[in-house]
C-alpha positions as CSV (number, residue, x, y, z in Angstrom):
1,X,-67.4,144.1,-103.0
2,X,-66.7,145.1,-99.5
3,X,-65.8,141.8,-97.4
4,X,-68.0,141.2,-94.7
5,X,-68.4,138.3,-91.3
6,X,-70.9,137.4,-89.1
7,X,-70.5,134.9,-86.1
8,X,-73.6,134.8,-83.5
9,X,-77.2,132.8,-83.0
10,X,-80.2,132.7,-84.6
11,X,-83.7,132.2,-83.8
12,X,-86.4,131.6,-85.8
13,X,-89.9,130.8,-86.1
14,X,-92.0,130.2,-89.1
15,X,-95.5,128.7,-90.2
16,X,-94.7,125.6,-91.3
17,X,-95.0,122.4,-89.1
18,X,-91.9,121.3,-87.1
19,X,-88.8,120.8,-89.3
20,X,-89.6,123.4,-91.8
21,X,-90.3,122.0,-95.5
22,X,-88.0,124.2,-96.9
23,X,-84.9,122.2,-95.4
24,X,-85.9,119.2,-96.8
25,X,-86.7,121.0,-100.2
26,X,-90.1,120.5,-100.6
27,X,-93.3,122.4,-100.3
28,X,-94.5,124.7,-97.0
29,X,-97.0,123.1,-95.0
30,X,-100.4,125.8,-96.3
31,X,-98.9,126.9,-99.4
32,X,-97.1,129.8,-97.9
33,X,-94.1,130.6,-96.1
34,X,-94.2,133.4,-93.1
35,X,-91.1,133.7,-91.0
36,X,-90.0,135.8,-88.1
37,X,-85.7,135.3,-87.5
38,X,-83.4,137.0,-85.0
39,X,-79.8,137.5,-85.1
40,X,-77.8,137.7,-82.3
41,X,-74.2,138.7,-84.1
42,X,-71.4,138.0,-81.2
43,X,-68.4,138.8,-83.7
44,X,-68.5,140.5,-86.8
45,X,-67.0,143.5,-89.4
46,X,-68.5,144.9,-92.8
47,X,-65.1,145.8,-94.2
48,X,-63.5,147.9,-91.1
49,X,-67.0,148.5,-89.5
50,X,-67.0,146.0,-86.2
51,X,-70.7,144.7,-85.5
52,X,-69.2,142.9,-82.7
53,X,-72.6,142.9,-80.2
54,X,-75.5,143.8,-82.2
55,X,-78.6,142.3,-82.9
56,X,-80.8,142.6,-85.9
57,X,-84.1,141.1,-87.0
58,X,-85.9,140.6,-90.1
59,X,-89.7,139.6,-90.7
60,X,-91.1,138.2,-93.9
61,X,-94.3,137.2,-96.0
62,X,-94.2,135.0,-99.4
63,X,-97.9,134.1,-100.9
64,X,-96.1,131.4,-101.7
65,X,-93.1,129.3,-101.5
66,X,-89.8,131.5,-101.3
67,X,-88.3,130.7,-104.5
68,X,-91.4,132.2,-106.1
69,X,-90.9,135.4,-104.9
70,X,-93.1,138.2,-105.0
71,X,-92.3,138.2,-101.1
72,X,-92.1,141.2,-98.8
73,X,-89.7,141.7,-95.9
74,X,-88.9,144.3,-92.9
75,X,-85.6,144.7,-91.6
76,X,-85.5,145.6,-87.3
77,X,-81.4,146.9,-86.7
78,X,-80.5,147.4,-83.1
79,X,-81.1,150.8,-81.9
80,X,-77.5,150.7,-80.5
81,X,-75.9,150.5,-83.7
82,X,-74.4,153.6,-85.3
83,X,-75.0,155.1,-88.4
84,X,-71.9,152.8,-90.1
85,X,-73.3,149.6,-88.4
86,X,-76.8,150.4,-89.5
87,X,-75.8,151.0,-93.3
88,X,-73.3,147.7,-92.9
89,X,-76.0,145.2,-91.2
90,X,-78.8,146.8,-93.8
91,X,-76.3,145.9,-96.4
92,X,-75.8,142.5,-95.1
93,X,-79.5,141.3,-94.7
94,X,-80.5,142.9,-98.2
95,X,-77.9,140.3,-99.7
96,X,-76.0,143.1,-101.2
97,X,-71.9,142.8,-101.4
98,X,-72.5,138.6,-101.1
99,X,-72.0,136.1,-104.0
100,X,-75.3,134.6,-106.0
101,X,-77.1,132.2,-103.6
102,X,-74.2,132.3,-101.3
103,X,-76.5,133.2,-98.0
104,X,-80.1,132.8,-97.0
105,X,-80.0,136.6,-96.8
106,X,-79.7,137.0,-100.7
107,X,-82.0,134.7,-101.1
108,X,-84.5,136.5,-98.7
109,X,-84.1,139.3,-100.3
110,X,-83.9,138.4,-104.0
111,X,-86.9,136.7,-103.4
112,X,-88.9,139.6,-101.6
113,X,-89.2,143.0,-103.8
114,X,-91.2,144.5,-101.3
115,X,-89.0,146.0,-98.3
116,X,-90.9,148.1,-95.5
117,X,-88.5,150.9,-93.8
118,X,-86.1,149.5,-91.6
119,X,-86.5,149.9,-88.3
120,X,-84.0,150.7,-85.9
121,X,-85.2,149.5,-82.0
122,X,-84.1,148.3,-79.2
123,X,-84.0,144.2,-79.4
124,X,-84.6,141.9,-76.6
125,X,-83.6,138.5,-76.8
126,X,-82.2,135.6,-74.7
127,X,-82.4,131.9,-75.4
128,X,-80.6,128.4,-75.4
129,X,-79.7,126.8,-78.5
130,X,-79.0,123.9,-76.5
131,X,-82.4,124.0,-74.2
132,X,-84.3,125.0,-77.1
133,X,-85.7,127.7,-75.2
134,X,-86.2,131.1,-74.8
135,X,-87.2,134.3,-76.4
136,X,-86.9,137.2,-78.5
137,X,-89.2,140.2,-78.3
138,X,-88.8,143.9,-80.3
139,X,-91.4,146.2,-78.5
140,X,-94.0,147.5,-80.6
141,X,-93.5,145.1,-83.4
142,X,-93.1,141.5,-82.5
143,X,-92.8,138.6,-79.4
144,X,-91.1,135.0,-80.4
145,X,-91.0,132.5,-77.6
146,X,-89.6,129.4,-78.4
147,X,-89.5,125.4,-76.2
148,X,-88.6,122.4,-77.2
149,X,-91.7,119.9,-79.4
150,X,-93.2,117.8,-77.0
151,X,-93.4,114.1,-77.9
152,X,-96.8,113.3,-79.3
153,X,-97.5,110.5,-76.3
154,X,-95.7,111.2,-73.4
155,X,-95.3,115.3,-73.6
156,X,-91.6,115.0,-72.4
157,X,-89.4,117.4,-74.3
158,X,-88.4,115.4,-78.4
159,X,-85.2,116.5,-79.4
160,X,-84.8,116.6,-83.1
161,X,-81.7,118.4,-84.9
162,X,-81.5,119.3,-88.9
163,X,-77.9,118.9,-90.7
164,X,-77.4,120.5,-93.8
165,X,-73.7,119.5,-95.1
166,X,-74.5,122.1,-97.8
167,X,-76.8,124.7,-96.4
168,X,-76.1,128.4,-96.6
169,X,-77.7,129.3,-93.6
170,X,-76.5,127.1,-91.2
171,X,-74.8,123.6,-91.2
172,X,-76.5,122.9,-87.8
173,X,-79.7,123.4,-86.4
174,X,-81.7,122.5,-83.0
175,X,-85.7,121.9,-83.6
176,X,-88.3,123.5,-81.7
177,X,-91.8,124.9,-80.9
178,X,-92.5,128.7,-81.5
179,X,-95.3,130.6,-81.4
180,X,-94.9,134.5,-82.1
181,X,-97.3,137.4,-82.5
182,X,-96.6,140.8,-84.9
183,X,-98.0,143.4,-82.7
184,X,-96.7,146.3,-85.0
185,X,-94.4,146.8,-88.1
186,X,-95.5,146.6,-91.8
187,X,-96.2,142.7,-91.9
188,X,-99.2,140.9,-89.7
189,X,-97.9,137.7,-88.5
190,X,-98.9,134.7,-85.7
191,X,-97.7,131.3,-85.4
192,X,-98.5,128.9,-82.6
193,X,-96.8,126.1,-81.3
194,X,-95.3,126.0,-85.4
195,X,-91.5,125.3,-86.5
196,X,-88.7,127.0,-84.7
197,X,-85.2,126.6,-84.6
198,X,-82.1,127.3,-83.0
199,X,-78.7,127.6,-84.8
200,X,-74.9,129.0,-85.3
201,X,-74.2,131.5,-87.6
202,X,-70.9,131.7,-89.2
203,X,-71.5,133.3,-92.5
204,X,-69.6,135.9,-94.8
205,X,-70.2,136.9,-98.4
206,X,-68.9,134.2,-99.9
207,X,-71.2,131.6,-97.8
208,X,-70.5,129.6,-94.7
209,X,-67.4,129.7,-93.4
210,X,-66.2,126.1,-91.9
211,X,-64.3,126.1,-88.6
């Protein structure tokens, strides 16, 4: 097993109402689950590949809920990434070289037999966990903007936050409104003003790793 770390940001959106279902381990809000999730990877090696930089992508489909399966998934790798980094972040989001469960990227996958061709394009992204704003857009296949849920009386900016002492995605979380729009790729997706969130990524293939 080849020993792998990621530190960066991610960003995603899904169709599910604002705190997503899944993190409270129930249900998704119309049966299914639809997710678009960016990854902006600051610091990171897959063995003595660096990946320090990058950015990759993934969007997926489940009829269902996840743990279901019978999901489908497309991988998007930064266009700047060379033929190592590409094979080492394809690797990582396919869950390979990572311990059962140990990542939501194992589970993704595990839970998605159908992968599209990866795509390897230029990413554009730029957002504020803190903020809760921002966006993430990969020409010719998708556009995420993200802001933060506006109270239900008053309109003024809610701030809500998700801690998961045991997640394996992420042990923090900011809330917020996303809407985003497939305009290309293998999987047709839109979401407005549906459950976003913000969070930092320190993950390996053993699971979160604890500062």
């Amino acid at each position: 097993m080849t020993e792998w770390k990621i530190e960066g940001e991610e960003l995603a959106n899904c169709n599910c109402n604002f705190g997503c279902p899944c993190q409270f381990s129930v249900l998704p809000t119309t049966g299914n689950c639809e997710a678009v999730v960016v990854f902006d990877i600051q610091k990171g090696h897959y063995g003595d590949t660096r990946l320090d930089g990058l950015r990759a992508a993934g969007v997926y489909h489940w009829p269902g809920p996840i743990h279901e399966g019978n999901g489908q998934m497309q991988i998007i790798i930064d266009e700047r990434a060379d033929a190592d980094q590409r094979a080492a972040l394809e690797a990582i989001i396919k869950g390979e070289d990572t311990d059962e469960m140990a990542t939501m990227w194992y589970v993704f996958s595990a839970m998605a037999p159908k992968k599209y061709e990866t795509l390897f394009v230029p990413i554009e992204l730029d957002w504020s966990r803190e903020d809760r704003t921002g966006h993430a857009k990969v020409k010719g296949v998708f556009d995420v903007e993200v802001g933060p849920i506006p109270n239900i009386v008053s309109g003024q900016p809610h701030r809500v936050a998700i801690n998961l002492p045991h997640g394996f995605e992420f042990r923090h979380a900011e809330a917020a409104s996303g809407s985003a729009k497939t305009v290309g790729g293998a999987i047709s997706l839109t979401f407005d003003a549906t459950h976003a969130h913000l969070a930092r990524l320190n993950l390996s293939g053993h699971g979160i790793v604890d500062a």
